[in-house]
DSSP file (Angstrom, degrees, kcal/mol; ACC not computed):
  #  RESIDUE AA STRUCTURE BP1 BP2  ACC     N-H-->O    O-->H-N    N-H-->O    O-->H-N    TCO  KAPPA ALPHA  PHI   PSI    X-CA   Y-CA   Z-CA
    1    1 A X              0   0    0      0, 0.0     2,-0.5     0, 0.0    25,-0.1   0.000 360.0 360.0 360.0 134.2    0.0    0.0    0.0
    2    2 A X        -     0   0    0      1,-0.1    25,-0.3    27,-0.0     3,-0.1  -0.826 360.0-139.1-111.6 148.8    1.6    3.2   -1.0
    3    3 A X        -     0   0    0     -2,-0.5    25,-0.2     1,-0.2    26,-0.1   0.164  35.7 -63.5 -80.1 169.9    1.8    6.1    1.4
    4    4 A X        -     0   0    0     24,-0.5     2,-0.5     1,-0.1    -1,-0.2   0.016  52.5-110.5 -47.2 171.9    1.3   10.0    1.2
    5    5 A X    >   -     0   0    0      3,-0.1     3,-0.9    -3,-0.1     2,-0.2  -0.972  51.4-125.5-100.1 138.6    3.9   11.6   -1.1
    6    6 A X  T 3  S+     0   0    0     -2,-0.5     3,-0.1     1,-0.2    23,-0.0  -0.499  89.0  34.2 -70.0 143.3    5.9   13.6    2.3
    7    7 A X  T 3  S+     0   0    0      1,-0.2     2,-0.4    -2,-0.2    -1,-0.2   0.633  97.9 101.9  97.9  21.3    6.4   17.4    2.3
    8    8 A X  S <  S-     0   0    0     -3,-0.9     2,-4.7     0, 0.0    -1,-0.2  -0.976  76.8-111.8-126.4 123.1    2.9   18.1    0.3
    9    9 A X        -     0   0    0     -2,-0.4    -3,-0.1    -3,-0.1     0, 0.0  -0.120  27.6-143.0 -80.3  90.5    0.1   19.1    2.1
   10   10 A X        -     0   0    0     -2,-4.7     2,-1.0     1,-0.1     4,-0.1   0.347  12.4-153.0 -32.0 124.0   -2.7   17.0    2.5
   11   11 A X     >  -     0   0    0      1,-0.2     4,-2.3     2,-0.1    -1,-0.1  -0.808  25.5-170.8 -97.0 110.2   -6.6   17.8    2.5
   12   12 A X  T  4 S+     0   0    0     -2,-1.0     3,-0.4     2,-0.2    -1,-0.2   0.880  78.9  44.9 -59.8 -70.2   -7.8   14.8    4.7
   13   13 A X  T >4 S+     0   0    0      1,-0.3     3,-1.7     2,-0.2    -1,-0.2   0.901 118.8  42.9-117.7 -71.4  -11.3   14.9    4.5
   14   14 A X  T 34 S+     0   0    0      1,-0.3    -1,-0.3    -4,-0.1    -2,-0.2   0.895 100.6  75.5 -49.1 -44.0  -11.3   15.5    0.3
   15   15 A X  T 3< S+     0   0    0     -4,-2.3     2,-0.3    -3,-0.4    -1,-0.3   0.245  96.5  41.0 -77.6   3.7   -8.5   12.8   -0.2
   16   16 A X  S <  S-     0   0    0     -3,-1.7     2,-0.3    -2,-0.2    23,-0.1  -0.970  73.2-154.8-139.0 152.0  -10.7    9.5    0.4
   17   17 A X        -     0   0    0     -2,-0.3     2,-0.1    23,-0.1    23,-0.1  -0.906  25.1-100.8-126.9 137.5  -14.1    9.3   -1.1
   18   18 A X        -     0   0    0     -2,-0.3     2,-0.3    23,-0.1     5,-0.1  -0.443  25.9-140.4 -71.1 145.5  -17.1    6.8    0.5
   19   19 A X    >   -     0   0    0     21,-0.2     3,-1.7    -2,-0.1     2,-0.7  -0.711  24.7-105.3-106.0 168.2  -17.9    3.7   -0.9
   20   20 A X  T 3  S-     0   0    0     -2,-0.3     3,-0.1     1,-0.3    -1,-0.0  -0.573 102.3 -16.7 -82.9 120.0  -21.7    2.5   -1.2
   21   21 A X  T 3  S+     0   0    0     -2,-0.7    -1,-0.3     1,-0.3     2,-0.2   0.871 125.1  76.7  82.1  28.9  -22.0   -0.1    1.5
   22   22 A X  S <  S-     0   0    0     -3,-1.7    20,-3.1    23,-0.0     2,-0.3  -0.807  73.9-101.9-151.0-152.9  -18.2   -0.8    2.2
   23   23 A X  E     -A   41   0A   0     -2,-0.2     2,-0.5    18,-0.2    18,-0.2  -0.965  22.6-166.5-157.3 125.2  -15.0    0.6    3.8
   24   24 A X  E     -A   40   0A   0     16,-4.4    16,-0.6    -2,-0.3     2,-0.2  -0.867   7.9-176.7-111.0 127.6  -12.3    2.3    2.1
   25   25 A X        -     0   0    0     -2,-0.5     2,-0.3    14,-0.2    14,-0.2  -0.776   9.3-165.7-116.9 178.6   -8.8    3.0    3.8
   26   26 A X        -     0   0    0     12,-0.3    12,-1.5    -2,-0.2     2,-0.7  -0.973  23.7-134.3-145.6 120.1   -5.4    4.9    2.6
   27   27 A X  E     -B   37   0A   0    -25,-0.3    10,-0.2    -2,-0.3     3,-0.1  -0.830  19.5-172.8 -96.2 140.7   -2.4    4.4    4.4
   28   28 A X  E     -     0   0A   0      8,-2.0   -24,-0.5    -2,-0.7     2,-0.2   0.574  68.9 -20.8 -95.1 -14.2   -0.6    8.4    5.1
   29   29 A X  E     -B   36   0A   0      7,-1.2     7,-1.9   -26,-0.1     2,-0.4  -0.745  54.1-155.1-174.1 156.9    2.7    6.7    6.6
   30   30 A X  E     +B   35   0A   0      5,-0.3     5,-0.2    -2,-0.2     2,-0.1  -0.909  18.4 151.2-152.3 122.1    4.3    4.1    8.1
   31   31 A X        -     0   0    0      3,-4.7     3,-0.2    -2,-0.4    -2,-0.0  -0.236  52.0 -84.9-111.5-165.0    7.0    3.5   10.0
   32   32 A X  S    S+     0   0    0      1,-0.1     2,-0.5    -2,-0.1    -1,-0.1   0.924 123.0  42.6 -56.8 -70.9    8.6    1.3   12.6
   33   33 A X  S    S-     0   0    0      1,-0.1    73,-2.5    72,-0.1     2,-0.3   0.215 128.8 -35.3 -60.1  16.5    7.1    2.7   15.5
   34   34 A X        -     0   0    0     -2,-0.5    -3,-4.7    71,-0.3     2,-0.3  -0.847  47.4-118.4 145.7-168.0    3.6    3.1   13.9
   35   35 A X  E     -B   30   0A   0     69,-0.4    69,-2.0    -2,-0.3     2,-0.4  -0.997   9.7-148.7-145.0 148.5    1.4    3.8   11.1
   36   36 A X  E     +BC  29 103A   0     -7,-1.9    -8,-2.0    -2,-0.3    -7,-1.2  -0.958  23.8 177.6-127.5 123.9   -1.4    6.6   10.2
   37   37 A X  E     -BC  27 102A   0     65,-0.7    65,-2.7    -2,-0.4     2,-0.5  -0.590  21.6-146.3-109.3 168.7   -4.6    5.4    7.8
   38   38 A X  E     - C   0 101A   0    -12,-1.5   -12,-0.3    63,-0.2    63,-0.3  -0.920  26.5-168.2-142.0 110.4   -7.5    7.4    6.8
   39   39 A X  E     - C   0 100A   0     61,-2.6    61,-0.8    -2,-0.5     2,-0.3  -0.405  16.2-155.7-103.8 171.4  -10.8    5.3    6.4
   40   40 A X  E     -AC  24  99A   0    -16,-0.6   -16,-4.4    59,-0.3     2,-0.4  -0.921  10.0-175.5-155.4 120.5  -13.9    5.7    5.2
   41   41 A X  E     -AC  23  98A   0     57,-1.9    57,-2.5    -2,-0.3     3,-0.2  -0.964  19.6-139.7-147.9 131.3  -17.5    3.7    6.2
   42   42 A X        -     0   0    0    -20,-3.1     2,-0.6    -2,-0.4    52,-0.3   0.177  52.1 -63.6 -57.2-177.6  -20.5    4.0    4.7
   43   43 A X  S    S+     0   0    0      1,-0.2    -1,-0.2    54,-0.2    52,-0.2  -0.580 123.5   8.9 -90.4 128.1  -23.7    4.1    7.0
   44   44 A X  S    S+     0   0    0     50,-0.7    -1,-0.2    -2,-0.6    51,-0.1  -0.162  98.8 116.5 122.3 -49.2  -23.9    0.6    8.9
   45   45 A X        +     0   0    0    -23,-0.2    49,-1.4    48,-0.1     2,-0.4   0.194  40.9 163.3 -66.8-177.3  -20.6   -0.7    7.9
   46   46 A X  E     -F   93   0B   0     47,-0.2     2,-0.4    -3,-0.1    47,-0.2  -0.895  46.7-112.9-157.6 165.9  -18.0   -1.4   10.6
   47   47 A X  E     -F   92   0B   0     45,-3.6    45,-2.6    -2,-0.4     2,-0.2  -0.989  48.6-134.5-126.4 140.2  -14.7   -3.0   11.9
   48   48 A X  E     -     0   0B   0     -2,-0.4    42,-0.1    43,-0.2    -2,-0.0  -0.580  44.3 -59.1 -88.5 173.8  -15.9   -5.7   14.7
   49   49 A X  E    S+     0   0B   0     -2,-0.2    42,-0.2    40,-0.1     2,-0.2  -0.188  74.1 145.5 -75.1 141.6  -14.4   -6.1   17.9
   50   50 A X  E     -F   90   0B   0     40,-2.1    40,-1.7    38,-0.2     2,-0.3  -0.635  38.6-124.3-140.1 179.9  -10.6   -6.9   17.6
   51   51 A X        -     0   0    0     38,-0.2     2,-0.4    -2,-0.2    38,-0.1  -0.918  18.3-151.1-118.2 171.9   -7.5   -5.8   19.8
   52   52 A X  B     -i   86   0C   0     33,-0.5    35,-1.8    -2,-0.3    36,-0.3  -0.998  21.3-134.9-127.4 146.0   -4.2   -4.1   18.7
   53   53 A X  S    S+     0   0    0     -2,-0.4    54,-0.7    33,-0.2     2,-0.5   0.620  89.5  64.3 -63.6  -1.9   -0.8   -4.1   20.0
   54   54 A X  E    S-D  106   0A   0     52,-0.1     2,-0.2    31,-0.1    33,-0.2  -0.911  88.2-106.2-120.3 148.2   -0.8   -0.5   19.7
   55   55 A X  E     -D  105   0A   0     50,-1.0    50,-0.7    -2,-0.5     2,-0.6  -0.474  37.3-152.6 -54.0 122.0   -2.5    2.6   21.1
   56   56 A X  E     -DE 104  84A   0     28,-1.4    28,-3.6    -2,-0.2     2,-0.5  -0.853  13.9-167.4 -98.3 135.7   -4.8    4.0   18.7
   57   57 A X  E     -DE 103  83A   0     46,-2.6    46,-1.4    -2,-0.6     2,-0.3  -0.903  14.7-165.1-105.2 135.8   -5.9    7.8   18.5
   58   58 A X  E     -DE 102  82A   0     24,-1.8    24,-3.0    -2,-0.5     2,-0.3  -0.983   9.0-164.7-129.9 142.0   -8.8    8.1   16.2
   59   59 A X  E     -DE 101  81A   0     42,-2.1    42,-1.2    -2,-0.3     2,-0.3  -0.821  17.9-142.0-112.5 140.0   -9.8   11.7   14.8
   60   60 A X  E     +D  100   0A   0     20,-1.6    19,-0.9    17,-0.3    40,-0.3  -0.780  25.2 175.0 -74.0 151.8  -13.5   11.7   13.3
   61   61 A X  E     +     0   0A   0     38,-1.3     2,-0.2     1,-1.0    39,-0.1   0.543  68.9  14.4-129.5 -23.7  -12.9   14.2   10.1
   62   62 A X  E    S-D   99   0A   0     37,-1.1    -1,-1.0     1,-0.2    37,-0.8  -0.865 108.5 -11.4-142.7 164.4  -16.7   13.4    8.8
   63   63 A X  S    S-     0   0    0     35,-0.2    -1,-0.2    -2,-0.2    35,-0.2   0.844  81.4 -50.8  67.2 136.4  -19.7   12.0   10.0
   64   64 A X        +     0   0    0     33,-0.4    32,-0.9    34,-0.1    13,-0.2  -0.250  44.8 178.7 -67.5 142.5  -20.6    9.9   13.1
   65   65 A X        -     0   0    0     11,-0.9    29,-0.2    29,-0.2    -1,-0.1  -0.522  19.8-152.7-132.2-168.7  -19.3    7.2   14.5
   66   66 A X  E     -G   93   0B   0     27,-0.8    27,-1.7     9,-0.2     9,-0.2  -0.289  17.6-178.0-150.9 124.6  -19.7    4.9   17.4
   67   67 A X  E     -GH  92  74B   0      7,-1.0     7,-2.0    25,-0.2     2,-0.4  -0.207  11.9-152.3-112.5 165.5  -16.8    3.1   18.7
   68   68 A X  E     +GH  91  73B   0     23,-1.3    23,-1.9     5,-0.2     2,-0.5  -0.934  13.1 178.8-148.4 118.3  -16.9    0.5   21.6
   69   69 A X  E >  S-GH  90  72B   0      3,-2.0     3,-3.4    -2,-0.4    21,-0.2  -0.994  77.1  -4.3-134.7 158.5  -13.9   -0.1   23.7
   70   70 A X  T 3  S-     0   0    0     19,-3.2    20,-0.1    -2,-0.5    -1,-0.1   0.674 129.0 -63.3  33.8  32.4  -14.2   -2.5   26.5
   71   71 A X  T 3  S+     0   0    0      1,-0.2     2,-0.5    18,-0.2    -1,-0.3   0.701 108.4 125.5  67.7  19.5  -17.7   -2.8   25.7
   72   72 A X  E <   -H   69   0B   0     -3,-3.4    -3,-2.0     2,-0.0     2,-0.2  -0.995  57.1-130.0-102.7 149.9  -18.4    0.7   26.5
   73   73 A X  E     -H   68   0B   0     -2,-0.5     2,-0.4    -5,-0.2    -5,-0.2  -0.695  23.5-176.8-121.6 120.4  -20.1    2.8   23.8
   74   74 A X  E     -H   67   0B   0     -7,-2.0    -7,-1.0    -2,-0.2     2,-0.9  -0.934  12.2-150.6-123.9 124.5  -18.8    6.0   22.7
   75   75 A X        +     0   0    0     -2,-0.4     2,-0.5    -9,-0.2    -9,-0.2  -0.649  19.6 177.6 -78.4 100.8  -20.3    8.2   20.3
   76   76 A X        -     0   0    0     -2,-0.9   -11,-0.9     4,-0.1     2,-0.1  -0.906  11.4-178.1-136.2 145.2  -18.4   10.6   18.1
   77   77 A X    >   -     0   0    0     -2,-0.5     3,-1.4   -13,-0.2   -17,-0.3  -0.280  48.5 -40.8-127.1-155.3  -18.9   12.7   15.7
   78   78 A X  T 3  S+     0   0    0      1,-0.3    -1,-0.2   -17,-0.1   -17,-0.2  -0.395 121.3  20.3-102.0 161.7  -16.7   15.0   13.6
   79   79 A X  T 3  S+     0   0    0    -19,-0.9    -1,-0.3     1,-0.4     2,-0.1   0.331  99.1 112.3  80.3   9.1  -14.0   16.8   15.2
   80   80 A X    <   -     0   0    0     -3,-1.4   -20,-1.6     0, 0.0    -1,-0.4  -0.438  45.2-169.0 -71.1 149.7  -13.9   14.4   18.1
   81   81 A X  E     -E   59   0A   0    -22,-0.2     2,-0.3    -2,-0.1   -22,-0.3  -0.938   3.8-166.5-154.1-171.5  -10.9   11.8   18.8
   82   82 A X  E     -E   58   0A   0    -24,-3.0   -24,-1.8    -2,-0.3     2,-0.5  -0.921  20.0-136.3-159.3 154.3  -10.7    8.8   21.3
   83   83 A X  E     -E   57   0A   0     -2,-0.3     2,-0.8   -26,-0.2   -26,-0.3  -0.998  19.3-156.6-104.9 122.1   -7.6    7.1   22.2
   84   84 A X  E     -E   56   0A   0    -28,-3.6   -28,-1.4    -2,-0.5     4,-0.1  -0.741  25.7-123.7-105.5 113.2   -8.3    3.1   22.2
   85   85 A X    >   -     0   0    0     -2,-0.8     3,-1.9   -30,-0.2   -33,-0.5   0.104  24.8 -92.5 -49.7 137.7   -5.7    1.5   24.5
   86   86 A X  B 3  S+i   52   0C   0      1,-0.2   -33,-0.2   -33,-0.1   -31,-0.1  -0.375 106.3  11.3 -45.6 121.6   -3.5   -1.2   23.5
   87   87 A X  T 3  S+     0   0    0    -35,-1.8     2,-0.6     1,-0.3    -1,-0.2   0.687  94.3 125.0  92.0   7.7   -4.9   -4.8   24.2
   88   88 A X  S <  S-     0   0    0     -3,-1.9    -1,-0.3   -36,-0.3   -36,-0.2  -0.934  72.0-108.8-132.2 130.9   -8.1   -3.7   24.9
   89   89 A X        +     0   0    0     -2,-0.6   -19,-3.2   -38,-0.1     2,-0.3  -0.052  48.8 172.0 -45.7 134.1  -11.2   -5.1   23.0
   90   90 A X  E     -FG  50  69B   0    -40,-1.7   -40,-2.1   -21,-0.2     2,-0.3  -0.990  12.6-179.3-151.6 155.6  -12.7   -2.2   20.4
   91   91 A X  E     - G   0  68B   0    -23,-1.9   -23,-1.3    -2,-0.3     2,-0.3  -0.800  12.8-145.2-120.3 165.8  -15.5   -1.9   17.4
   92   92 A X  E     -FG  47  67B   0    -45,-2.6   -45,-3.6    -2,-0.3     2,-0.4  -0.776  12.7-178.7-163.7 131.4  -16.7    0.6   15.3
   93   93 A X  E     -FG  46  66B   0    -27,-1.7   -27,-0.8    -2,-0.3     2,-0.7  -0.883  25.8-132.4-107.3 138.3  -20.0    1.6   13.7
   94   94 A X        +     0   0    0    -49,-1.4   -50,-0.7    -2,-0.4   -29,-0.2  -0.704  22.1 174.4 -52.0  65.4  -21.1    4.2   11.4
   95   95 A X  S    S+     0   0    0     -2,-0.7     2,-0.3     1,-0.3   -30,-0.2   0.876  86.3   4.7 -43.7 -45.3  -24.0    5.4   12.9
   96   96 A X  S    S-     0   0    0    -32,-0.9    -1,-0.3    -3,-0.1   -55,-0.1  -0.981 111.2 -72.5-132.5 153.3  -23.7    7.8   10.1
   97   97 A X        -     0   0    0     -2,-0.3   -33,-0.4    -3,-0.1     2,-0.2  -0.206  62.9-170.8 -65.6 165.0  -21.4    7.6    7.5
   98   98 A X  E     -C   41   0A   0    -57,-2.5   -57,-1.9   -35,-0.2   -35,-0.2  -0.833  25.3-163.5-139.9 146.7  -17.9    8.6    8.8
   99   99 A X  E     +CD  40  62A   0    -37,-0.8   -38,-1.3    -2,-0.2   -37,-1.1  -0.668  26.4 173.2 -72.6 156.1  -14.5    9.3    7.7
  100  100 A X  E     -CD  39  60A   0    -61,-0.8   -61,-2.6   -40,-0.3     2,-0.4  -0.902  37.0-112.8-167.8 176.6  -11.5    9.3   10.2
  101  101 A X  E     -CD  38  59A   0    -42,-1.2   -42,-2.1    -2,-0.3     2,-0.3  -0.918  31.5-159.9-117.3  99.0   -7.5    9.6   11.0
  102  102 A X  E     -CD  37  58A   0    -65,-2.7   -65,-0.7    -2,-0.4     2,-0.4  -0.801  10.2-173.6 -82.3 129.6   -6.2    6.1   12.4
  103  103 A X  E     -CD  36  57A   0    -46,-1.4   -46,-2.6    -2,-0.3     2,-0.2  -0.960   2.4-170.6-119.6 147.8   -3.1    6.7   14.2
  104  104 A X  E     + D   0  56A   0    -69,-2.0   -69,-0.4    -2,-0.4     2,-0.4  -0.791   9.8 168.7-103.1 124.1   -0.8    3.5   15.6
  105  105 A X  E     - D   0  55A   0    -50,-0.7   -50,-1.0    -2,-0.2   -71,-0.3  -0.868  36.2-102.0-146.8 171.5    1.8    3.8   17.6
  106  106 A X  E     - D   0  54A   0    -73,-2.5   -52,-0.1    -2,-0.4     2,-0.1  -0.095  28.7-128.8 -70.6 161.1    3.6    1.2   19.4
  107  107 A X        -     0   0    0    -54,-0.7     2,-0.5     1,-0.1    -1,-0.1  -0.351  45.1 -75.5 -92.1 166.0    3.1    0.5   22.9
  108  108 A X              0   0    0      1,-0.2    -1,-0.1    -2,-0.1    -2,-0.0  -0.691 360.0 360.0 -80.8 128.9    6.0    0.3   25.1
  109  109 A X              0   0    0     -2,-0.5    -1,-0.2    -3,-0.0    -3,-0.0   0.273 360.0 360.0 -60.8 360.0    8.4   -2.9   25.2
C-alpha cells in the first residue's frame, strides 16, 4: 500500500471518497514505530471487535461514529478523537457515515 507523497500538504477529508455499503482505507505513513490510515464507512458498515498491540488515536474528520472499547459505547462525531488502548477489546460503527484519522503507535516494550 503506498503512502502519502511527504512534504505536500494534504486535504484529509477530500483525499478519500465513501464507498456504497463498504469501507475504504489509505495508508498516510508508516514507520517502525507506527502507522497513520485514513478510512472511510459507509452508514452501517463497521470493523468488529478486535485488539491491537498498539495505542490507537482516532480523529473523526466526517460523519458519526460509534466506537466501543471495553464494551463501553462512545459516540463521536466529527472533530472528536478517542484514544483506544493497546490490548483492549474495540468496534466501530457508522452510525452515520464517517470518515476518520487512524493513528498506531507502538506501545511500550
Amino acid at each position: 500500500m503506498a503512502t502519502y507523497e511527504k512534504s505536500k500538504v494534504i486535504a484529509l477529508e477530500e483525499s478519500i471518497d465513501y464507498a456504497s455499503g463498504g469501507v475504504v482505507s489509505k495508508q498516510v505513513t508508516k514507520n517502525k514505530v507506527g502507522n497513520i490510515t485514513l478510512f472511510s464507512f459507509d452508514k452501517d458498515q463497521g470493523l468488529t471487535e478486535h485488539t491491537a498491540n498498539y495505542d490507537a488515536f482516532v480523529q473523526i474528520l466526517d460523519g458519526e461514529a460509534e466506537i466501543r472499547i471495553g464494551g463501553v459505547p462512545h459516540l463521536l462525531k466529527k472533530g472528536d478523537c478517542i484514544i483506544m488502548p493497546a490490548n483492549i477489546p474495540h468496534a466501530l460503527t457508522a452510525v452515520e457515515r464517517f470518515k476518520m484519522l487512524l493513528t498506531m503507535i507502538r506501545g511500550e516494550e
